[in-house]
TISELO-658665 format. One record per atom (N, C-alpha, C): x, y, z; residue in three letters. Coordinates in pm, whole numbers, plus 50000, padded with zeros to 5 digits. Layout:
REM TISELO-658665
XYZALA
...
REM end
This chain:
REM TISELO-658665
500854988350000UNK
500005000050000UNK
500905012350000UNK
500635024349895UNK
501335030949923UNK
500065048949888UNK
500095051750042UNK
499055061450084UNK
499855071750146UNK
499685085750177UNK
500255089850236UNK
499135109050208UNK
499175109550344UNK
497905122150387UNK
499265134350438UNK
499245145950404UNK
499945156450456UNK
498945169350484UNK
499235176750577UNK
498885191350573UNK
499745197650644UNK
499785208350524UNK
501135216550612UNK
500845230350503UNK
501945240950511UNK
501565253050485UNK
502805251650300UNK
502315262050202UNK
503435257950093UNK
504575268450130UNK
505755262750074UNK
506805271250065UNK
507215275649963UNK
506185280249886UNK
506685285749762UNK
505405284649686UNK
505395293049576UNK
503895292249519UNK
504465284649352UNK
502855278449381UNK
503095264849257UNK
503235272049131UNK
504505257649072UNK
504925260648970UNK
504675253848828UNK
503945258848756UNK
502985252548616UNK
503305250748513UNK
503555240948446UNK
504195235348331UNK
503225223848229UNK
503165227948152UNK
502375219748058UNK
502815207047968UNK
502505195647943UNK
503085185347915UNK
503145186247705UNK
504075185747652UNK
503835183547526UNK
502815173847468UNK
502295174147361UNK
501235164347294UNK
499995168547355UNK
499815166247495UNK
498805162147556UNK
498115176547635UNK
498935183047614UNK
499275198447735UNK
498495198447831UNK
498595186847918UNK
498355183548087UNK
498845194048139UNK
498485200148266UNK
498915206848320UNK
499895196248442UNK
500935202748510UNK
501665199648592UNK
502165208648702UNK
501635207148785UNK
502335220448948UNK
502845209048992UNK
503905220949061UNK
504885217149165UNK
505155227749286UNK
505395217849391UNK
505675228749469UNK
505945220549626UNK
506555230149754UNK
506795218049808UNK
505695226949937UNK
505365221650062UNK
504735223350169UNK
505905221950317UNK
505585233350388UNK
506385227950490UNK
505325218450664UNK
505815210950677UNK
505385201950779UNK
505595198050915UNK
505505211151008UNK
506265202151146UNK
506525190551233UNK
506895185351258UNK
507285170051369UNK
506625181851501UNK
506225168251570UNK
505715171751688UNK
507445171151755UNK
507385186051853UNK
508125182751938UNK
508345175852078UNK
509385169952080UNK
509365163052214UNK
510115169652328UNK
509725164552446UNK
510045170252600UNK
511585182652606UNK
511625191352565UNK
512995201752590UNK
513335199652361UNK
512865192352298UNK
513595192252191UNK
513265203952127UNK
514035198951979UNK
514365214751884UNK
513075211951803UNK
512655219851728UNK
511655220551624UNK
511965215551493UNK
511685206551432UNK
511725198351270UNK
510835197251206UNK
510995204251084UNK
510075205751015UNK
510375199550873UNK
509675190850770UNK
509995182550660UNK
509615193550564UNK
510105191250429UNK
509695195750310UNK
509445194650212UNK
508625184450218UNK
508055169550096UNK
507865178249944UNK
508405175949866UNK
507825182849700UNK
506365175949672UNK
505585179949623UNK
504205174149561UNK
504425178349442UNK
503555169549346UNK
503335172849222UNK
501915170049166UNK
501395178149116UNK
499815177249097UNK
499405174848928UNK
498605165048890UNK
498405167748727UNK
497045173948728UNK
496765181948628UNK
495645183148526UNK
494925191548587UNK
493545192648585UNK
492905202048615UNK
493065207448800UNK
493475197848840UNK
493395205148983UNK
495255209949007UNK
496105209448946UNK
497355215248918UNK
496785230948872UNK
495955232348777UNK
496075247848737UNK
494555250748856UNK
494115246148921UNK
493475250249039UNK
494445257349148UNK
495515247049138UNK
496655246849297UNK
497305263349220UNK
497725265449077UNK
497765275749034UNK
497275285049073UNK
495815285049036UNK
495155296449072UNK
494875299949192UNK
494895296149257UNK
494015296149432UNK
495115296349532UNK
496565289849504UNK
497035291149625UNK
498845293249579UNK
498975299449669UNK
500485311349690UNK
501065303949801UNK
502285311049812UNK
503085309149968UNK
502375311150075UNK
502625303050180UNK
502055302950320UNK
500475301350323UNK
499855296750217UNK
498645287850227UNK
498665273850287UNK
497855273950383UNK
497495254250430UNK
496595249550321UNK
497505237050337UNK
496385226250233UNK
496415211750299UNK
495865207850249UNK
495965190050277UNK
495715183750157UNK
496965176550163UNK
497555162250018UNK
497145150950062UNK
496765143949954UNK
496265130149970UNK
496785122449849UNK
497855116049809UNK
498685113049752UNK
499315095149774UNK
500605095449702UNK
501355083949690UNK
502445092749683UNK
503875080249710UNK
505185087649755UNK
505635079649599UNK
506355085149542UNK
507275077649401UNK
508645081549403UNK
509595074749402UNK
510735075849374UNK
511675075649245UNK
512295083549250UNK
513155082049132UNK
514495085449096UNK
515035088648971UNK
517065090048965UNK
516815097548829UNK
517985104948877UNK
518335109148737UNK
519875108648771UNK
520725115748608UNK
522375117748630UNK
522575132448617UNK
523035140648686UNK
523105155148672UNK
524275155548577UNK
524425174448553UNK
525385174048461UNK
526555172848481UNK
526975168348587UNK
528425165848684UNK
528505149648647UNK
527995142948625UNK
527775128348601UNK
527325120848709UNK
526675126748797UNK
526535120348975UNK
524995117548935UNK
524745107749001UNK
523265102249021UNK
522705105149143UNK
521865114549129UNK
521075120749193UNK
519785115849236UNK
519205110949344UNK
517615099449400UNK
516735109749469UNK
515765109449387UNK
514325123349439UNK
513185110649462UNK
512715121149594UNK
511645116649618UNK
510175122449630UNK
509055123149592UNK
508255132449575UNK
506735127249603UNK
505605132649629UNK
504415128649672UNK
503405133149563UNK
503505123049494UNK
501985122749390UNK
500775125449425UNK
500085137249425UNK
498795137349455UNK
497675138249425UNK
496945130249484UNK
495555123149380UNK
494415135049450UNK
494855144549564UNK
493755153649584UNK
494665164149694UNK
494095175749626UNK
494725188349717UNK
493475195249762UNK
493455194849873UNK
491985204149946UNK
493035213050003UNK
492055226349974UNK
492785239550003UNK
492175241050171UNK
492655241650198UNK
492175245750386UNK
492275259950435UNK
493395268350370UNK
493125281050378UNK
492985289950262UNK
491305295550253UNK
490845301350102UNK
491195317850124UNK
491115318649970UNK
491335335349985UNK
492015337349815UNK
491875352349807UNK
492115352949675UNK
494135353449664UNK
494205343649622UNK
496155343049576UNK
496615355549615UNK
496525364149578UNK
497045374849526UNK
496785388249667UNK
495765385749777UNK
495325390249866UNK
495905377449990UNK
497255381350055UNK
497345371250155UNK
497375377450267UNK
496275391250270UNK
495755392450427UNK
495255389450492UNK
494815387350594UNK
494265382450706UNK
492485389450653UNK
491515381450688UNK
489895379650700UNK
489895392750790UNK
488855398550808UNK
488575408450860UNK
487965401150998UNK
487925405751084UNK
487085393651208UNK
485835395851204UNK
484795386651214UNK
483285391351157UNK
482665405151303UNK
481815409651257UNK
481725417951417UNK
480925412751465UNK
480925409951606UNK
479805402851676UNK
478135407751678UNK
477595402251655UNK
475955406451669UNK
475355411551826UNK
473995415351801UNK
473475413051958UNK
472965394852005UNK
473245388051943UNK
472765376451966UNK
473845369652049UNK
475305373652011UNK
476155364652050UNK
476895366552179UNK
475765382552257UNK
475705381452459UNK
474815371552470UNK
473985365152390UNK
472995355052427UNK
473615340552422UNK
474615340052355UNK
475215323652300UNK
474075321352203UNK
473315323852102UNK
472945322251994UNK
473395325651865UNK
473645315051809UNK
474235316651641UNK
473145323951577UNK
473845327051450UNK
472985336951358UNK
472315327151284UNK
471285330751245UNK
470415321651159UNK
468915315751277UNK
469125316951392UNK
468505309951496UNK
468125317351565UNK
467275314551663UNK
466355323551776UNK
466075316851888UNK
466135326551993UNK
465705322752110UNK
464465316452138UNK
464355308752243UNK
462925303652277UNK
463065298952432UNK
461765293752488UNK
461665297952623UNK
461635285352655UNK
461945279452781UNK
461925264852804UNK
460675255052769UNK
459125263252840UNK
457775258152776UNK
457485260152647UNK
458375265352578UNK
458105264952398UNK
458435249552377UNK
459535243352433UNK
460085231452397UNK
459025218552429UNK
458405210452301UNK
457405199252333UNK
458055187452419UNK
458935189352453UNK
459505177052534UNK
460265179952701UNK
REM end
């Protein structure tokens, strides 16, 4: 089985390349991921590359920049190449079969949400959309 779930924030905003013949789209880009720390330890954080095809690659395009959260749902693939030094070089990278964006907003706007302003409902602990009622309103 080869599964593998990430969420973490990107480090860099995806990079889009189109496939000859077929002109698939292709992003890349990598996410950063913290390790839980342990008792007095240092902070570690991974930096897995993803690579996305086709229509949700020019989604990851459009919608998301540096320091967006997402969550990958993917496979890990390995591979080699020989650089131009003649050294063989082993990458490893996370294929992903689904990118849910977790933090939305327009790319290009990476400010912070405005905070909603509170209503008069919410000295009551009632959500919006809903209304108060009196204990003998309730049939049970």
């Amino acid at each position: 089985m080869n599964n593998v779930v990430l969420i973490g924030r990107l480090t860099r905003d995806p990079e889009v390349r189109y496939t000859s013949g077929t002109q698939m789209a292709v992003a890349r880009f990598s996410i950063a991921i913290d390790r839980p720390v342990r008792n007095g330890g240092e902070k570690q954080t991974d930096f897995p590359n993803i690579v996305v095809f086709g229509k949700q690659a020019e989604n990851c395009e459009r919608f998301l920049g540096k320091g967006r959260l997402v969550g990958v749902q993917g496979r890990i693939q390995t591979g080699s190449y020989t650089n131009k030094d003649g050294v063989k070089v082993y990458t490893t990278e996370v294929v992903a079969n689904n990118v849910e964006f977790l933090d939305w907003g327009d790319r290009n706007d990476r400010s912070e949400r405005p905070a909603a302003q509170p209503s008069p409902k919410d000295d009551m602990g009632i959500p919006d959309g809903f209304q108060a009622i009196e204990d003998e309103d309730i049939p049970f």
